[in-house]
MIDOSE-1310 file (N, C-alpha, C; in nm, 2 decimals, decimal comma, always signed):
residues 55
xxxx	+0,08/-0,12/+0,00/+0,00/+0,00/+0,00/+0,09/+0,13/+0,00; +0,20/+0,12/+0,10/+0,30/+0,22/+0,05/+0,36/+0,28/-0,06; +0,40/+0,19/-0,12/+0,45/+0,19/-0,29/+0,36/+0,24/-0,34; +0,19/+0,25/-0,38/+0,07/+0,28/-0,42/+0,04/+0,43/-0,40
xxxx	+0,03/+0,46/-0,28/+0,05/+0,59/-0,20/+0,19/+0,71/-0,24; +0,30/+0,66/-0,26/+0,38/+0,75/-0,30/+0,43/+0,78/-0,46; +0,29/+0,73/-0,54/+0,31/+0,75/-0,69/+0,20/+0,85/-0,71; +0,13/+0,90/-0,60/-0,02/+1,00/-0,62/+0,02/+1,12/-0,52
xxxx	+0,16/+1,13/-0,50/+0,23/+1,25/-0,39/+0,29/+1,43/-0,52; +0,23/+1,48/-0,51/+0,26/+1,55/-0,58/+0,41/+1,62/-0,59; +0,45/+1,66/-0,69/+0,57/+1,75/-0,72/+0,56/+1,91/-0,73; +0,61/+1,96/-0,58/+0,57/+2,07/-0,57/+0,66/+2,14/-0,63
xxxx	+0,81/+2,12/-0,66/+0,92/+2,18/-0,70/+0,82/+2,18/-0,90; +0,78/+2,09/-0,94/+0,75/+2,06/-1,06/+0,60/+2,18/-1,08; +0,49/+2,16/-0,97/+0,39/+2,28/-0,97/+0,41/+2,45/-0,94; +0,56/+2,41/-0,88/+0,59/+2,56/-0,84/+0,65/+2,63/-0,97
xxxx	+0,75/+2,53/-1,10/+0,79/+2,58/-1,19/+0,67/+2,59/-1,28; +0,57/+2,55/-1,34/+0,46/+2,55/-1,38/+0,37/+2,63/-1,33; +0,37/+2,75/-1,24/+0,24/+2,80/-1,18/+0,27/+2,95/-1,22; +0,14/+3,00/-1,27/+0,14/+3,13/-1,30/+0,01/+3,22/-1,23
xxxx	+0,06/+3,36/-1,18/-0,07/+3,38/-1,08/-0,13/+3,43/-1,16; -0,28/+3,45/-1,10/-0,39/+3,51/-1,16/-0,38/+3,66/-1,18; -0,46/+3,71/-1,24/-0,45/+3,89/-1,30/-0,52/+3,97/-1,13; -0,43/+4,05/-1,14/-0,52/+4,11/-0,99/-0,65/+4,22/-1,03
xxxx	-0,73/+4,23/-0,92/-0,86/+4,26/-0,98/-0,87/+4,35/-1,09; -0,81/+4,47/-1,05/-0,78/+4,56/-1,14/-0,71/+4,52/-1,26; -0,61/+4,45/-1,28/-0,57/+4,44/-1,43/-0,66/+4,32/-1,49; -0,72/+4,23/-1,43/-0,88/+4,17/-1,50/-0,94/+4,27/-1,57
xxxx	-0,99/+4,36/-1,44/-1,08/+4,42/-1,52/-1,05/+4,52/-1,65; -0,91/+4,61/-1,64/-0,93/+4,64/-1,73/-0,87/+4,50/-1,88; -0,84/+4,43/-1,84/-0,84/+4,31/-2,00/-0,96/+4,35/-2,02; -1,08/+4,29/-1,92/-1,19/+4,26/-1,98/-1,28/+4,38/-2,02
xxxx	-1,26/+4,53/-2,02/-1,29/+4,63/-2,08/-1,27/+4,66/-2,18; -1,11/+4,64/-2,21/-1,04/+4,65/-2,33/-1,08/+4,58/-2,44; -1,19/+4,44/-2,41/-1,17/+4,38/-2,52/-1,37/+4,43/-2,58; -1,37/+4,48/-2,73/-1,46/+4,49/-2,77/-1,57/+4,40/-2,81
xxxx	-1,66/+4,40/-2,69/-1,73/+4,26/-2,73/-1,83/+4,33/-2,74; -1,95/+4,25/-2,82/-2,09/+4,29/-2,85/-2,17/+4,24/-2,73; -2,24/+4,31/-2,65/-2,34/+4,22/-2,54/-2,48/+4,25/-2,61; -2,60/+4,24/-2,54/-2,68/+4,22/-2,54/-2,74/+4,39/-2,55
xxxx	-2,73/+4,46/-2,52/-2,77/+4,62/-2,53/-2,72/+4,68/-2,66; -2,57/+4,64/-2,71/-2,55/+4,71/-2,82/-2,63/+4,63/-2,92; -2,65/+4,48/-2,94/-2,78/+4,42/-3,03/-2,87/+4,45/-3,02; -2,94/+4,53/-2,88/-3,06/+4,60/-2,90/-3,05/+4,74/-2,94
xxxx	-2,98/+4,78/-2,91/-2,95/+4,95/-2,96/-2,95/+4,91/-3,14; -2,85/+4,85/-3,19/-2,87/+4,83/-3,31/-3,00/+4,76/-3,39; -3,09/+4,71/-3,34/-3,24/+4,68/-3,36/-3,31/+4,77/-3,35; -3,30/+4,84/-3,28/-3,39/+5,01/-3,25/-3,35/+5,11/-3,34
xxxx	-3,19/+5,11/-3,37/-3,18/+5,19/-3,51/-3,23/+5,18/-3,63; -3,22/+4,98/-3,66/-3,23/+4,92/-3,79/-3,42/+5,00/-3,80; -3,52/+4,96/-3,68/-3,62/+5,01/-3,70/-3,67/+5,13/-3,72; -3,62/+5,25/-3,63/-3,66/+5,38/-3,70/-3,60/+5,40/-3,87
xxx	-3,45/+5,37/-3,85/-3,49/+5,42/-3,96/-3,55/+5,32/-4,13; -3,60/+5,23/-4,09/-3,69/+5,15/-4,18/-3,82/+5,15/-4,21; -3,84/+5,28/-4,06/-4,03/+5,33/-4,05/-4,08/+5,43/-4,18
């Protein structure tokens, strides 16, 4: 059972070279500002245009 047990021990030297931290709140947020996505308001703003001026 010992032999079994020390093949599921993790490698912290091996997770420590591998580990990258997360963005701190502030530079999240602005990535996620920066990037120009369409949501759900500018599809309706653009529906409300497409209709007036098609009236």
């Amino acid at each position: 059972m010992a032999e079994k047990d020390r093949s599921i021990m993790i490698n912290f030297e091996e997770e420590l070279k591998n580990f990258k931290p997360s963005l701190e709140v502030e530079e999240a947020e602005q990535a996620i500002y920066n990037h120009e996505l369409t949501d759900m308001t500018d599809v309706l703003k653009e529906m409300m245009q497409e209709l007036k001026h098609n009236m």
